[in-house]
C-alpha positions as CSV (number, residue, x, y, z in Angstrom):
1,X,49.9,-51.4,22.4
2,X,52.7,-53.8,21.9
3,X,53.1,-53.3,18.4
4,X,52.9,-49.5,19.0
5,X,56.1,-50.3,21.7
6,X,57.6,-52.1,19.5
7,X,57.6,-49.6,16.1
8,X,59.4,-46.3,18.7
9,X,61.8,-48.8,19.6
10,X,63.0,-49.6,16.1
11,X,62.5,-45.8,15.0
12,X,66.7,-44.8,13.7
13,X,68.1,-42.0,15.4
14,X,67.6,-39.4,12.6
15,X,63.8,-39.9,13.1
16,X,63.7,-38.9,16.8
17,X,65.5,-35.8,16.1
18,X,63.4,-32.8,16.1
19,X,62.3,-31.5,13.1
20,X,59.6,-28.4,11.2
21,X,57.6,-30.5,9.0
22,X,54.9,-29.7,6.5
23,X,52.3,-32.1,5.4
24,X,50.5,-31.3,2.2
25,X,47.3,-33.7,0.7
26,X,46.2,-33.3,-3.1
27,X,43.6,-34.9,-4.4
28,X,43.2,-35.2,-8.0
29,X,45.9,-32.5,-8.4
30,X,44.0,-30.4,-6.1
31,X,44.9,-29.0,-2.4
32,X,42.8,-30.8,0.2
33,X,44.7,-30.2,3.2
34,X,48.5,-28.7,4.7
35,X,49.4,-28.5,7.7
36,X,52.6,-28.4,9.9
37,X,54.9,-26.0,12.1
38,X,57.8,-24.4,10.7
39,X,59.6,-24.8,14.2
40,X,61.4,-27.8,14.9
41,X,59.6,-28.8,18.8
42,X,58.5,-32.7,17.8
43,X,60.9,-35.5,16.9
44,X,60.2,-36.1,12.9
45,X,58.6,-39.2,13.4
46,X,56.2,-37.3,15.8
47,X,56.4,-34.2,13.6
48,X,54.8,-36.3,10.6
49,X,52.2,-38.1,11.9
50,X,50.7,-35.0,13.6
51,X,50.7,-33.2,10.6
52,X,49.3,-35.4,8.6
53,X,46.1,-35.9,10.9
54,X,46.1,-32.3,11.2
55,X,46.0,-31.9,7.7
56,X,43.1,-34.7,7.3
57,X,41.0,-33.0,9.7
58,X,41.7,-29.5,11.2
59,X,42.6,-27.4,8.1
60,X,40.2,-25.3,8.4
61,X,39.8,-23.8,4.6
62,X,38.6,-27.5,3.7
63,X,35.9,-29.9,5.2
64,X,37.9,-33.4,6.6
65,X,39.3,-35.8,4.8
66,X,36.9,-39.2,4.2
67,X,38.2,-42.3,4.7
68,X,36.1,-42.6,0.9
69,X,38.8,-40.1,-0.5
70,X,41.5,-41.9,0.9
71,X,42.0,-44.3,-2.3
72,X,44.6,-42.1,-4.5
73,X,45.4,-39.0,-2.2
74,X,48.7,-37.8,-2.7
75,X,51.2,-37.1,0.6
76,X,53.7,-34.7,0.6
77,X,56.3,-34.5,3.5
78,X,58.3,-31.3,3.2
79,X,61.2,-31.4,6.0
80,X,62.3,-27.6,7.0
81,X,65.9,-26.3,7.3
82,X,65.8,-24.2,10.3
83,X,64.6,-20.6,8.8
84,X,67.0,-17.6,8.1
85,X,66.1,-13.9,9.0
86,X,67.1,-12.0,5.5
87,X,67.3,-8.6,4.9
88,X,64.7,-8.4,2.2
89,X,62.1,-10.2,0.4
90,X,64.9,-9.9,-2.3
91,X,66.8,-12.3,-0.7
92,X,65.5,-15.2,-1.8
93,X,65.3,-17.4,-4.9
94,X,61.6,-17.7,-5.7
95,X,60.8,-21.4,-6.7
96,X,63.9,-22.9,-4.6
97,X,63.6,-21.1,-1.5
98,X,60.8,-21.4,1.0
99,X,59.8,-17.8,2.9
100,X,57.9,-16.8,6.2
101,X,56.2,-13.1,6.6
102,X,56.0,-11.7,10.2
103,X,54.5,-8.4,10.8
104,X,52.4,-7.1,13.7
105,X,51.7,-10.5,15.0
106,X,51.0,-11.8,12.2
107,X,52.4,-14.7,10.3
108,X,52.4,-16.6,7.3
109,X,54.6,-19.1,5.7
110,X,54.6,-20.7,1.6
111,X,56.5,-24.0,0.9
112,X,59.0,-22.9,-2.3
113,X,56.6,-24.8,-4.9
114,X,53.8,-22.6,-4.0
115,X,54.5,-19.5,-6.3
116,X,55.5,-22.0,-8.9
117,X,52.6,-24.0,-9.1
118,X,50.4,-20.9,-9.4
119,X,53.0,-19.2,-11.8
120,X,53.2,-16.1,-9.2
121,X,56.0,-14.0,-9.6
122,X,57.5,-12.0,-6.8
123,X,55.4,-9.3,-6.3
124,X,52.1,-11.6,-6.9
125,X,53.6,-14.4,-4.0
126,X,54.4,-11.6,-1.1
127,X,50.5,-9.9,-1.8
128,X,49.2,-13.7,-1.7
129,X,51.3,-14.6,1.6
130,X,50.4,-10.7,2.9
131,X,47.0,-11.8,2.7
132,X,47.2,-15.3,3.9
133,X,48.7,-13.9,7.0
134,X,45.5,-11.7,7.3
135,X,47.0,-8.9,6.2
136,X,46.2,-6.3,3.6
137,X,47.4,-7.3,0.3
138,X,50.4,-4.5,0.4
139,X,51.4,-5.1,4.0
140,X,54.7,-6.9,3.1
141,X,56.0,-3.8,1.4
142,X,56.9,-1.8,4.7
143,X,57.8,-3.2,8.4
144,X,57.3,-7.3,7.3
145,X,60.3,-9.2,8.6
146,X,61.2,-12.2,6.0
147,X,62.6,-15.7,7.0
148,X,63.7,-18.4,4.4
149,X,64.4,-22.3,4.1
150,X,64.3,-24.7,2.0
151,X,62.9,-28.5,2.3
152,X,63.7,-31.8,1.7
153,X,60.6,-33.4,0.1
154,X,59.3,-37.0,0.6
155,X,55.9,-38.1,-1.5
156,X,53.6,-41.1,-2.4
157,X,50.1,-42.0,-3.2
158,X,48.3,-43.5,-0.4
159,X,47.4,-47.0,-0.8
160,X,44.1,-48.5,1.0
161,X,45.5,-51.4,3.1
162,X,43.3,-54.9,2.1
163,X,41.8,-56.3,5.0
């Protein structure tokens, strides 16, 4: 408990500030887990840590992470801007830019590597977040509302600590 004491006493300033964070796991170049909130409500430090046990353990497309699987997971850490209401789904630069659908309640967000890693364009990204959202494939094409932001991205294999 001391040591715990100890590490938020020696945590800089910028790390207590509040902060959207994302938390991606890949496994063998493959998606095993993302998780995070695209409003800033935790201090980073806070932010990361919570989304990284999130990711480990409550996404629910994927079973949890073992502590066998550990050994060579990648960690992603994307840090949010604050988002941006835009106009259109036109206004933003695919690849660069991050984006957030909202429509009826719904909501889905795609880091701005997402459409590049599956080579989607446009059109193919907005059916894939429609649908991710829970909505029809189409739905973004009338009455979606659009956000944007871009990250700051922080990565590194995880190494098993010898005992």
């Amino acid at each position: 408990m001391q040591y715990l004491m100890q590490i938020q006493k020696d945590i800089p300033p910028e790390l207590e500030m509040p902060a959207a964070v994302y938390v991606t796991l890949m496994k063998s170049g493959e998606l095993r887990g993302c998780i995070g909130s695209s409003r800033p409500i935790y201090p980073l430090y806070q932010a990361v840590v919570s989304s990284g046990l999130h990711a480990a353990s409550r996404d629910h497309r994927f079973r949890p992470v073992q502590p066998d699987e550990l050994e060579g997971m990648d960690i992603e850490i994307s840090v949010m801007s604050n988002p941006e209401s835009v106009d259109s789904y036109l206004d933003f630069v695919l690849g660069e830019e991050g984006i957030i659908l909202e429509k009826d309640g719904h909501t889905a967000l795609f880091l701005p590597e997402v459409p590049v890693k599956y080579h989607w364009n446009r059109e193919q990204m907005l059916n894939q977040l429609a649908m991710k959202a829970g909505l029809s494939e189409d739905a973004w094409k009338e009455g979606a509302r659009f956000k944007i932001f871009r990250t700051r991205k922080f990565s590194a294999p995880y190494e098993v600590p010898e005992y």
